[in-house]
Backbone as a chain_set.jsonl record, in Angstrom:
{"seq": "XXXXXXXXXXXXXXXXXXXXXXXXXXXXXXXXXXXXXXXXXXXXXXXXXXXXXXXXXXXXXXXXXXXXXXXX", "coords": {"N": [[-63.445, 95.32, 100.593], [-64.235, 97.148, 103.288], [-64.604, 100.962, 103.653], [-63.534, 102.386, 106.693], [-63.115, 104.725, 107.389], [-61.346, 108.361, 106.825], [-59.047, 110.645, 106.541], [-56.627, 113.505, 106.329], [-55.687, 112.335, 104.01], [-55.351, 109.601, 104.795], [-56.775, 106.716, 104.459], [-58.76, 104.561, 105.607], [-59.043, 101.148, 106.432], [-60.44, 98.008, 106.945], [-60.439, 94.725, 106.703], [-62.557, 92.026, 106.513], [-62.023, 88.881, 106.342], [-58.976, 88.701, 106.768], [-57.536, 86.36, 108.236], [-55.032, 85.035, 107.343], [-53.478, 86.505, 106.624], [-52.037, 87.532, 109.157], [-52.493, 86.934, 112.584], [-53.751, 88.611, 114.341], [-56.006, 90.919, 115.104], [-56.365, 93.55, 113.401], [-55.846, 96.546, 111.077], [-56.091, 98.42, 108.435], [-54.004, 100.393, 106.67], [-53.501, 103.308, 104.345], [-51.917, 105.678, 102.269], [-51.328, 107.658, 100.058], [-49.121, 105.97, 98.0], [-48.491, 103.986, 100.197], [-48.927, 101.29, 101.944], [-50.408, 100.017, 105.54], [-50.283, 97.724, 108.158], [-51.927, 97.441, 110.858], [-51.83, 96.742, 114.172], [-54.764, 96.674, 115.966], [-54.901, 96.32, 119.25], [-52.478, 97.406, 120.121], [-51.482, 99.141, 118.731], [-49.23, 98.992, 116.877], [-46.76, 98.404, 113.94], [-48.071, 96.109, 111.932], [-46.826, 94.901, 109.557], [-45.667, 96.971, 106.186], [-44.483, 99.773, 105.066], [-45.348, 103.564, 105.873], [-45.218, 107.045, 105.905], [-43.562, 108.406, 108.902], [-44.658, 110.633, 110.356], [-47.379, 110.271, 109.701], [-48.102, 107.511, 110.799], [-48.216, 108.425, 113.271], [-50.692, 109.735, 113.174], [-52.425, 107.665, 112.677], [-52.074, 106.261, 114.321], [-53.191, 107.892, 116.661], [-55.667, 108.293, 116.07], [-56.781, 105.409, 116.223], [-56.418, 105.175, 118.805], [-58.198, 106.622, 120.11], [-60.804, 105.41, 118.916], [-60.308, 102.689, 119.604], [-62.404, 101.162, 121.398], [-64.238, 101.158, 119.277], [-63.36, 99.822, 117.01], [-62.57, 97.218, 118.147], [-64.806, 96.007, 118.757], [-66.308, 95.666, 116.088]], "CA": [[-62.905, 95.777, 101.847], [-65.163, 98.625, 103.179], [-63.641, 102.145, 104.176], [-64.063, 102.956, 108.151], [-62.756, 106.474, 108.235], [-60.825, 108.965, 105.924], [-58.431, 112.06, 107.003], [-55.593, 114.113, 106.331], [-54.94, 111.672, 102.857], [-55.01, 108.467, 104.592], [-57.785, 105.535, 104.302], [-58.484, 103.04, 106.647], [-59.876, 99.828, 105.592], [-61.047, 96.741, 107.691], [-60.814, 93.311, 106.383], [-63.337, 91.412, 107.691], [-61.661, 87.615, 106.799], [-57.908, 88.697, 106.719], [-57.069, 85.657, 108.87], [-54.515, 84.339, 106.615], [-51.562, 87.169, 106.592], [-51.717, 88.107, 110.364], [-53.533, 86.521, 113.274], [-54.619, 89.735, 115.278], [-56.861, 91.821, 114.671], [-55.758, 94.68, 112.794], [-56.844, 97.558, 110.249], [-55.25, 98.423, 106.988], [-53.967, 102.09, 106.522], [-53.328, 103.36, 102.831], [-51.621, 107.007, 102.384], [-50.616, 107.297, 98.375], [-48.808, 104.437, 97.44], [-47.869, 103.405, 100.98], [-49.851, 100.72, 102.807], [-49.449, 99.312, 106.452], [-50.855, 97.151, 108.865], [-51.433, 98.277, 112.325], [-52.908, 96.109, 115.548], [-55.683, 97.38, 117.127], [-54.495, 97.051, 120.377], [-51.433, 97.666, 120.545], [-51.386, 100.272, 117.805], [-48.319, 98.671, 116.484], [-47.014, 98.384, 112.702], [-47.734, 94.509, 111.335], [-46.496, 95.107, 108.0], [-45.418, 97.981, 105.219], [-43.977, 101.142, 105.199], [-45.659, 104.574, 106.061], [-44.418, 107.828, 106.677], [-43.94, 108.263, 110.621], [-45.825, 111.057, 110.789], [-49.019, 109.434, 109.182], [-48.164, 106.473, 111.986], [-48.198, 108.809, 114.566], [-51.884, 109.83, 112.98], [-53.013, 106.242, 113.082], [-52.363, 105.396, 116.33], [-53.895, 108.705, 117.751], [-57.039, 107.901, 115.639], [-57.234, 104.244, 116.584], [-56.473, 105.13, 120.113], [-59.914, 107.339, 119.811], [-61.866, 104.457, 118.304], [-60.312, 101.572, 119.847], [-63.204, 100.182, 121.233], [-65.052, 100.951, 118.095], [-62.839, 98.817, 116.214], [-62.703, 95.731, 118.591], [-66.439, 95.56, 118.569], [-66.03, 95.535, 114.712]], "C": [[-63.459, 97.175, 102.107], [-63.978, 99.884, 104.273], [-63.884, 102.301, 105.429], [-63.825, 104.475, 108.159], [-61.202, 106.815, 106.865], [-60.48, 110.631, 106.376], [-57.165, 111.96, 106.946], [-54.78, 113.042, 104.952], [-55.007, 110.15, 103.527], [-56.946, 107.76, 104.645], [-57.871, 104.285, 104.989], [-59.706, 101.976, 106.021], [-59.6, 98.726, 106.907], [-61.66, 95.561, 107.188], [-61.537, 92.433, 107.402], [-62.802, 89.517, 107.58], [-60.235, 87.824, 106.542], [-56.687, 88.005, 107.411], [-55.341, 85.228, 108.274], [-52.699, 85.148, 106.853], [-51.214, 87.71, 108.165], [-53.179, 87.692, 111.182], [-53.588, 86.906, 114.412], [-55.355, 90.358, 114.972], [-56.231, 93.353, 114.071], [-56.848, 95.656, 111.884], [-55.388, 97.984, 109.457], [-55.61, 100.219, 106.998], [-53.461, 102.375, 105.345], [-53.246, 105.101, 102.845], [-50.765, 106.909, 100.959], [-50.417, 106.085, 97.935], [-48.621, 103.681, 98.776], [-49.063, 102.805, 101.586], [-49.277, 100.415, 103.647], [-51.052, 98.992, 107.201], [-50.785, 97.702, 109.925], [-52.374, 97.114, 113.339], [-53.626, 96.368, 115.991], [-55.546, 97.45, 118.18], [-53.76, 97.155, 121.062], [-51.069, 98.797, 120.001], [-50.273, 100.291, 117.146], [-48.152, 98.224, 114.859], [-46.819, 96.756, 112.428], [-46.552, 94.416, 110.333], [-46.164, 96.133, 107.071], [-44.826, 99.306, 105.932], [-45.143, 102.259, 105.189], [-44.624, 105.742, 106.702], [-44.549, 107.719, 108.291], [-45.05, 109.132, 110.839], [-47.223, 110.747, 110.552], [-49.228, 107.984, 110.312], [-48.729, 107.154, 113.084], [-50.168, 109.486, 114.467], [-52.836, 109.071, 113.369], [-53.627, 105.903, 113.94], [-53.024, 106.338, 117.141], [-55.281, 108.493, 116.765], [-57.632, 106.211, 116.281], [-57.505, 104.349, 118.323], [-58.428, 105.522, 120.506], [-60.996, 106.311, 119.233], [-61.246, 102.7, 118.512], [-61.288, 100.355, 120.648], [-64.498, 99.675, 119.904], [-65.173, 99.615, 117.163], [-62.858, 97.518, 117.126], [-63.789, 95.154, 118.417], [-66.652, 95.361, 116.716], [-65.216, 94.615, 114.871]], "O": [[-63.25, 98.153, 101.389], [-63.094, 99.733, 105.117], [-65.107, 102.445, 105.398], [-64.371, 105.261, 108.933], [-60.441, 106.033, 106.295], [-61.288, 111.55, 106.514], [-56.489, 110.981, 107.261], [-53.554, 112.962, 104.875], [-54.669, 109.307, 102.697], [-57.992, 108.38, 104.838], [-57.187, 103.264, 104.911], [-60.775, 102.086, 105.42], [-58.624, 98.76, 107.657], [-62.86, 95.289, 107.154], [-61.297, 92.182, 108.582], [-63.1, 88.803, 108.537], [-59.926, 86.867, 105.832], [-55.516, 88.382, 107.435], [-54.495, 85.185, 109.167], [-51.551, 84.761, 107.071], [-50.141, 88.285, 108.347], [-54.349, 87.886, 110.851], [-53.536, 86.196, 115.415], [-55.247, 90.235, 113.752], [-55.565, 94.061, 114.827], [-58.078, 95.64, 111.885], [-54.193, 97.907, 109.743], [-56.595, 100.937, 107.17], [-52.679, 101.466, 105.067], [-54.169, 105.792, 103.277], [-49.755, 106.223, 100.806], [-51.261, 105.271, 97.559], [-48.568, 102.473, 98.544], [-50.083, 103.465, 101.786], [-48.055, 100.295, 103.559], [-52.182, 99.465, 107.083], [-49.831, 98.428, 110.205], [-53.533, 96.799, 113.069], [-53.232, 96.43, 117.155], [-55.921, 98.52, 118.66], [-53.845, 97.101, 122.289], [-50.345, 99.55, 120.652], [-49.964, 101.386, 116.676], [-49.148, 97.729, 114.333], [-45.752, 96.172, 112.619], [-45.486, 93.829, 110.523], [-47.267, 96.614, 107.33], [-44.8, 99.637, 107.118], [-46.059, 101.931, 104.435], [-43.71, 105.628, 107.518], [-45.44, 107.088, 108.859], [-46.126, 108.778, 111.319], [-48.109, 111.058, 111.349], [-50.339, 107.518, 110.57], [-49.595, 106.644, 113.794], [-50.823, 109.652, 115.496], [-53.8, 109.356, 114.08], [-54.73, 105.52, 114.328], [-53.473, 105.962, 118.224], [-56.158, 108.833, 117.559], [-58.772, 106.01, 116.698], [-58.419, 103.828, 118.962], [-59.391, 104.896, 120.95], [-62.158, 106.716, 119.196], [-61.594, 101.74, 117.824], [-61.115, 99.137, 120.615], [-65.189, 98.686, 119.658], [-66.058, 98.856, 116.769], [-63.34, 96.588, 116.479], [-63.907, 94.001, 118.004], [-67.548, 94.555, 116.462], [-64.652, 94.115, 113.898]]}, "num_chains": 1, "name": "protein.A"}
């Protein structure tokens, strides 16, 4: 699962066949121990716990690279 982007402690990751546990398109966010799912375009949480403020990171990073990521 390759890294897209890395700031402020968290790690974003982009499964490229992750059909199986959620069937939107998403991106995987990883901050210590905490992982979470997020939608691409909705910027909404699929799955896991994160702090809020590291959400509220997320979604203003994805917002900034949301067509990046669809085209990905």
């Amino acid at each position: 699962m390759p890294v897209i982007s890395m700031f402020y402690g968290i790690i974003i990751r982009l499964y490229f066949y992750d059909k199986g546990k959620h069937s939107v398109a998403h991106i995987h966010a990883e901050y210590g121990e905490f992982e979470a799912s997020f939608e691409i375009e909705t910027g909404e949480i699929l799955s896991g716990p994160i702090p809020n403020k590291k959400i509220k990171l997320v979604q203003a990073w994805m917002e900034i690279h949301q067509e990046e990521l669809i085209a990905d």
